[in-house]
C-alpha positions as CSV (number, residue, x, y, z in Angstrom):
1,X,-14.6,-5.3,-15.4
2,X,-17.7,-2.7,-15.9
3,X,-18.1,-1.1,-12.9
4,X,-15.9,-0.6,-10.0
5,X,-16.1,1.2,-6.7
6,X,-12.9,2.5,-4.9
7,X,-12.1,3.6,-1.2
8,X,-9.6,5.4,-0.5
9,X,-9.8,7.3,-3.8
10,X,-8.2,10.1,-2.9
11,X,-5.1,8.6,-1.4
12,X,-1.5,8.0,-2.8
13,X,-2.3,4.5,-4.8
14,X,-5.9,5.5,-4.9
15,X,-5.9,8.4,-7.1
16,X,-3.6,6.7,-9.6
17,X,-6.4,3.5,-9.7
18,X,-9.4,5.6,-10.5
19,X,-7.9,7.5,-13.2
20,X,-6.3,4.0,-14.4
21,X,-9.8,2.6,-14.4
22,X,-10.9,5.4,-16.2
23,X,-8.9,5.7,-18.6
24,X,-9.6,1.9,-19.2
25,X,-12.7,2.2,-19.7
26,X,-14.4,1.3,-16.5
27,X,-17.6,3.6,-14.8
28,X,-15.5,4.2,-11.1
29,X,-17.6,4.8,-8.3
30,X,-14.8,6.7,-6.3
31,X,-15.1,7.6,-2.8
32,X,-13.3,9.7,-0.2
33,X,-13.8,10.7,3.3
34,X,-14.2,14.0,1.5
35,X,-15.2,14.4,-2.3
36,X,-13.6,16.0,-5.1
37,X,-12.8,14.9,-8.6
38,X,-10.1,13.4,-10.1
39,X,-10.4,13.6,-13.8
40,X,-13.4,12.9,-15.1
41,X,-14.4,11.0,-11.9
42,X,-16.1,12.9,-9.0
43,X,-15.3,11.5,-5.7
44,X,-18.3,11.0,-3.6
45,X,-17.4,12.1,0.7
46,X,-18.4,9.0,2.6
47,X,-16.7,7.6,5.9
48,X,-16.3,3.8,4.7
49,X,-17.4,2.7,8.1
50,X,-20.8,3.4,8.1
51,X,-22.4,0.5,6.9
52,X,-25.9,1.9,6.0
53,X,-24.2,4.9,3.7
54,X,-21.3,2.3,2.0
55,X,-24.6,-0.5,1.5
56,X,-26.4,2.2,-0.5
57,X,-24.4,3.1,-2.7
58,X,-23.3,-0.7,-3.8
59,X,-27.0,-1.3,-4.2
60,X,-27.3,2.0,-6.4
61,X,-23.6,1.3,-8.3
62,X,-24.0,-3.0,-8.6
63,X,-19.9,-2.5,-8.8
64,X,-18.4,-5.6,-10.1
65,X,-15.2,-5.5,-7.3
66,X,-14.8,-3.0,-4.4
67,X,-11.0,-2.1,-4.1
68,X,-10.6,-1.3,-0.8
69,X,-7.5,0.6,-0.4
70,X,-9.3,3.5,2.5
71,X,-6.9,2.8,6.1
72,X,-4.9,5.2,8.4
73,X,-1.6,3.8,7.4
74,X,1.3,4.6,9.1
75,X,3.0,1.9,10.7
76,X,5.0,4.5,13.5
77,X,1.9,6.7,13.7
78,X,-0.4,4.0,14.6
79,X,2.0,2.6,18.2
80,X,0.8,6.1,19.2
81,X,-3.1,5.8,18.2
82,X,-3.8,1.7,19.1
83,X,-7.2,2.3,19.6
84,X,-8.0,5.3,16.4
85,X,-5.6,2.1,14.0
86,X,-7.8,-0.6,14.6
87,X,-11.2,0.6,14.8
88,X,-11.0,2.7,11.4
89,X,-9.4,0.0,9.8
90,X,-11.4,-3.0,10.8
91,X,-14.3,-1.1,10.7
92,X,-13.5,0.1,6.9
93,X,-12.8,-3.6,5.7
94,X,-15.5,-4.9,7.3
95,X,-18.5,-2.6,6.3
96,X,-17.0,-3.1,2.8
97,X,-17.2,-6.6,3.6
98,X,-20.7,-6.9,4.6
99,X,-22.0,-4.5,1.8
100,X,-20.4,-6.9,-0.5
101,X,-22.3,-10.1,1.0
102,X,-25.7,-7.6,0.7
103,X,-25.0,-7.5,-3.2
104,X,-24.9,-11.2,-4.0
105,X,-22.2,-10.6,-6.6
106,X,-19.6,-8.2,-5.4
107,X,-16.1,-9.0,-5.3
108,X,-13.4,-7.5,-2.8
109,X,-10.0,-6.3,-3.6
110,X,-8.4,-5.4,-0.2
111,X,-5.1,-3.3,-0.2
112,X,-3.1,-5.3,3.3
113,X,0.0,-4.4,4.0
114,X,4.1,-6.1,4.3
115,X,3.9,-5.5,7.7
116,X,2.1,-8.3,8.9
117,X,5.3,-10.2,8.3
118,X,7.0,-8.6,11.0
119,X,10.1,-9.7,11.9
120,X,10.0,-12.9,9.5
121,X,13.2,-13.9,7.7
122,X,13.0,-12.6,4.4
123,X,12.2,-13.5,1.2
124,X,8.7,-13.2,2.3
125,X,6.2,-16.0,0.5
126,X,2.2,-15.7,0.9
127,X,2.4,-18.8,3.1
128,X,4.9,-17.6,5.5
129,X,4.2,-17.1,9.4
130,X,2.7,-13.6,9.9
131,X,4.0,-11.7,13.1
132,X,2.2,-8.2,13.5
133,X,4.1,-6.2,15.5
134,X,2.2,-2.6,15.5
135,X,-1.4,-1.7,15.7
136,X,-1.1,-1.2,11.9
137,X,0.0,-4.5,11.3
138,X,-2.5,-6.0,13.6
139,X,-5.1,-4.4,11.8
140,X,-4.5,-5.7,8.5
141,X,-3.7,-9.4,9.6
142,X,-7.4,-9.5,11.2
143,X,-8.6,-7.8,7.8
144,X,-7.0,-10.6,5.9
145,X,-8.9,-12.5,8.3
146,X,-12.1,-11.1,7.7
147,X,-11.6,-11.5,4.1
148,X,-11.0,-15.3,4.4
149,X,-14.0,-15.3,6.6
150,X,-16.2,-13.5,4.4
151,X,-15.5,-16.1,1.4
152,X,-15.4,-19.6,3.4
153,X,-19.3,-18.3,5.2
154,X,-20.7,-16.7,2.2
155,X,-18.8,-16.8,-0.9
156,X,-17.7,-13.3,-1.4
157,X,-14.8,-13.3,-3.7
158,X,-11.4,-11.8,-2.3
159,X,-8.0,-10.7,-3.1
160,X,-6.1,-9.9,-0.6
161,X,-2.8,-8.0,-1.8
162,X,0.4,-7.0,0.7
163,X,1.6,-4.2,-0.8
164,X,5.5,-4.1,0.6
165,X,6.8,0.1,0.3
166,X,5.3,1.7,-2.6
167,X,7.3,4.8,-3.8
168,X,6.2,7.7,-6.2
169,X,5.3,11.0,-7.0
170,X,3.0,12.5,-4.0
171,X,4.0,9.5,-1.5
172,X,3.5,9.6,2.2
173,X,5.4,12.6,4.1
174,X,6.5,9.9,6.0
175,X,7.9,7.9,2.9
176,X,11.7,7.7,3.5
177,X,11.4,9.5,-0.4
178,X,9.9,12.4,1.1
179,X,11.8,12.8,4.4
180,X,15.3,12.1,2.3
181,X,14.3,14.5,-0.7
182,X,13.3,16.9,2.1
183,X,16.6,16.8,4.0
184,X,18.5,17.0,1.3
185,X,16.8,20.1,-0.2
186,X,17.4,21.6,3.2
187,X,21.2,20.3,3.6
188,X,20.6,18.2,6.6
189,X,22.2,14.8,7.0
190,X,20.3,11.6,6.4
191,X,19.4,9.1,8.8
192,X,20.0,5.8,7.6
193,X,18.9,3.2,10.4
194,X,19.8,-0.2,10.7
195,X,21.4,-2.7,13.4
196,X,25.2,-3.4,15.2
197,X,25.8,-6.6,14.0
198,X,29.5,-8.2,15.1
199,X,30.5,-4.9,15.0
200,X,29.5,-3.5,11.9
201,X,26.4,-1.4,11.0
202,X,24.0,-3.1,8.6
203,X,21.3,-0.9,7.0
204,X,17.9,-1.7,6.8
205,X,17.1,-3.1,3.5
206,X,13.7,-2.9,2.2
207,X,11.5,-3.6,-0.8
208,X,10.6,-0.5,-2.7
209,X,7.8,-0.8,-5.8
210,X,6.6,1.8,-7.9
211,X,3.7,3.1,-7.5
212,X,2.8,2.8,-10.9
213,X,3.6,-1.2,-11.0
214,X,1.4,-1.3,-7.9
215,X,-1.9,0.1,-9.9
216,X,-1.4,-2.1,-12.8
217,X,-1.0,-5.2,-10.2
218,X,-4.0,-4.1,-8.5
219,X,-6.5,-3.6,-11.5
220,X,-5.1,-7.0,-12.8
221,X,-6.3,-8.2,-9.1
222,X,-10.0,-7.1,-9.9
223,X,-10.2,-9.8,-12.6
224,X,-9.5,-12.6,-10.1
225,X,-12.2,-15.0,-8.7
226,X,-12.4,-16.8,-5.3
227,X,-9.6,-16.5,-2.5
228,X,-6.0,-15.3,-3.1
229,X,-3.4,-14.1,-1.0
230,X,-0.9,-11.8,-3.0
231,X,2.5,-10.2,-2.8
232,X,2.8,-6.7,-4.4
233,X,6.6,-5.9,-4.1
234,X,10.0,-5.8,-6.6
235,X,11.4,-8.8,-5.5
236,X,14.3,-7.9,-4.5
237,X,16.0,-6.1,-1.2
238,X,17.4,-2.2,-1.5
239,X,19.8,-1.0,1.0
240,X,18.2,2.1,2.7
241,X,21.9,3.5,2.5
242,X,22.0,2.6,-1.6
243,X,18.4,4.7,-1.6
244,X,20.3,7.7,0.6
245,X,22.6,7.2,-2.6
246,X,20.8,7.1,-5.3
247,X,18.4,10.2,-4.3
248,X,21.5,12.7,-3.7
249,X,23.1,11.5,-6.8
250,X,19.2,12.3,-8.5
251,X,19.3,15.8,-6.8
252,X,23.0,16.3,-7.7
253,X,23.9,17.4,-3.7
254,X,25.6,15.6,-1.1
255,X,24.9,15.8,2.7
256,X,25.7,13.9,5.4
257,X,24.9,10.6,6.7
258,X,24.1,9.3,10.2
259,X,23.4,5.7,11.5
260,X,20.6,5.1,13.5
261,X,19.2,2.2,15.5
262,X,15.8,0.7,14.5
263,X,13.4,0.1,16.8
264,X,12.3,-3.4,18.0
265,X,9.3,-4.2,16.2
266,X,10.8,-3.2,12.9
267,X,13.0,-5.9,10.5
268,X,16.4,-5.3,9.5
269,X,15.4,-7.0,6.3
270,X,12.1,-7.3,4.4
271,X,11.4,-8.1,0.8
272,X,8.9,-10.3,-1.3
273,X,8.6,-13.3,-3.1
274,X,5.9,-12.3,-6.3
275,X,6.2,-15.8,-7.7
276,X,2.5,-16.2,-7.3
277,X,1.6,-12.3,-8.3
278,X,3.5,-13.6,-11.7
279,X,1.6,-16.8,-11.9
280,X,-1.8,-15.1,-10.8
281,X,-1.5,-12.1,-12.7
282,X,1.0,-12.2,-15.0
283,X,2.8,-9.2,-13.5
284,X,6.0,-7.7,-12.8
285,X,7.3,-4.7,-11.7
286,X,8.7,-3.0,-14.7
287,X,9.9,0.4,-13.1
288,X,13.5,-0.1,-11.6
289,X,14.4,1.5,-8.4
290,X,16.8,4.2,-10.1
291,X,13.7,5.5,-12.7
292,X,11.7,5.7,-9.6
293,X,13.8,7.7,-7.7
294,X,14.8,10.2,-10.7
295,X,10.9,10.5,-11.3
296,X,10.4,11.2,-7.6
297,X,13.0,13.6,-7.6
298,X,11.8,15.3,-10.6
299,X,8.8,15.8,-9.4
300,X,9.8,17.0,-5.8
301,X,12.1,19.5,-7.1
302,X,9.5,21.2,-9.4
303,X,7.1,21.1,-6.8
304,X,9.4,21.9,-3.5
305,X,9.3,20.2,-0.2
């Protein structure tokens, strides 16, 4: 890859891409709902919906791939906001979409999501059945669709990756990193939810990947042709409770620990198959859990909550 353009630049995984493009080698074309700069890159402040703006600037950039990672993305937030969820995010895919079909030549790298597994028994393969069960979810099932669309009618080249819950320095306030590391700071107890089963509580177990990894997995992405649907995750299932554990050991502080219920539309278990991400793009995640969490905490703790 030459030349690149990325939404969502100025987002968690976004930032990290452009300045891993960059420092590659490759002329970004970054773009944020508002500019800036990161590194030697200056973002350029454009709402990825509107088609005419997003068209223009693939005509005056020719990028090679469009990584789409732009999206309101809070699974919780978006049961609230049904309506805000799924026009931003259908819109954004498929503006980027369409400007990609204008080009004759641009591929699509679209960031989708482990939610649109739902409540699927785990692990989770490509070819599994997909249950959305939150406006979020919804909306990136339909912009897998698109994507599939897009290619089968007029040969746009897409890879669509499900990232599954990508940890790291400056993640999500939401992140269950940043509300533990906050709570703990603070000296409140955790809340570790999960499920009753035969009388015991189970935690929820989850698949957490470095943020790092997830970069390197998606610039490997960019180099793909035609249609591919890929899992972004570690592989393997973490204990939410074991997390809890891990971060106060990290921050050297106890606190206590409450059990709560999930709700309905969330699985008790969720983690990945990434057989095909290590056939497709030769990748695995090579950032454990435990060096995740004492970079996190590193960097929470010289920064503050």
């Amino acid at each position: 890859m030459r030349r690149v353009m990325v939404t969502g630049a100025m987002g968690f995984i976004g930032r990290r891409l452009v300045a891993r493009l960059e420092e590659g080698g490759v002329e970004v074309l970054a773009v944020g709902l508002e500019g800036g700069r990161i590194g030697g890159v200056e973002v350029v402040g454009c709402d990825v919906r509107d088609l005419e703006s997003v068209v223009r600037l693939v005509e005056k950039s020719r990028p090679e791939v469009i990584f789409h990672l732009a999206a309101l993305s809070s699974h919780r937030g978006s049961m609230n906001k049904p309506f805000e969820y799924l026009s931003n995010n259908l819109g954004g895919v498929l503006t980027v979409l369409e400007a990609a079909r204008r080009s004759g030549g641009t591929g699509v790298v679209f960031a989708s999501s482990s939610s649109v597994y739902g409540l699927g028994e785990p692990p989770h393969r490509e070819d599994s059945r997909l249950e959305p069960r939150s406006p979020y979810a919804l909306s990136k099932y339909l912009g897998e669709r698109l994507c599939k669309m897009y290619h089968d009618l007029y040969g746009v080249d897409c890879v669509v990756l499900r990232y599954f819950n990508v940890v790291g320095e400056g993640c999500s306030p939401e992140s269950v990193f940043s509300v533990f590391a906050r709570r703990i700071v603070s000296g409140q107890p955790l809340r570790v939810n999960g499920r009753w089963v035969d009388g015991a509580f189970r935690p929820a177990e989850r698949d957490f990947v470095y943020v790092g990894d997830v970069v390197e997995a998606t610039v490997r992405a960019g180099e793909l042709g035609g249609f591919h649907v890929i899992n972004v995750g570690s592989g393997r299932p973490t204990s939410v409770l074991e997390l809890a554990e891990l971060m106060m050991e990290e921050a050297g502080r106890r606190v206590g620990v409450e059990y709560g219920e999930l709700g309905e539309e969330e699985a008790l278990s969720s983690y990945a198959d990434i057989t095909r991400a290590e056939r497709l793009l030769g990748w695995r995640p090579r950032t454990s859990l435990r060096e995740a969490v004492k970079r996190y905490m590193e960097w929470f703790l010289g920064k503050g909550p």
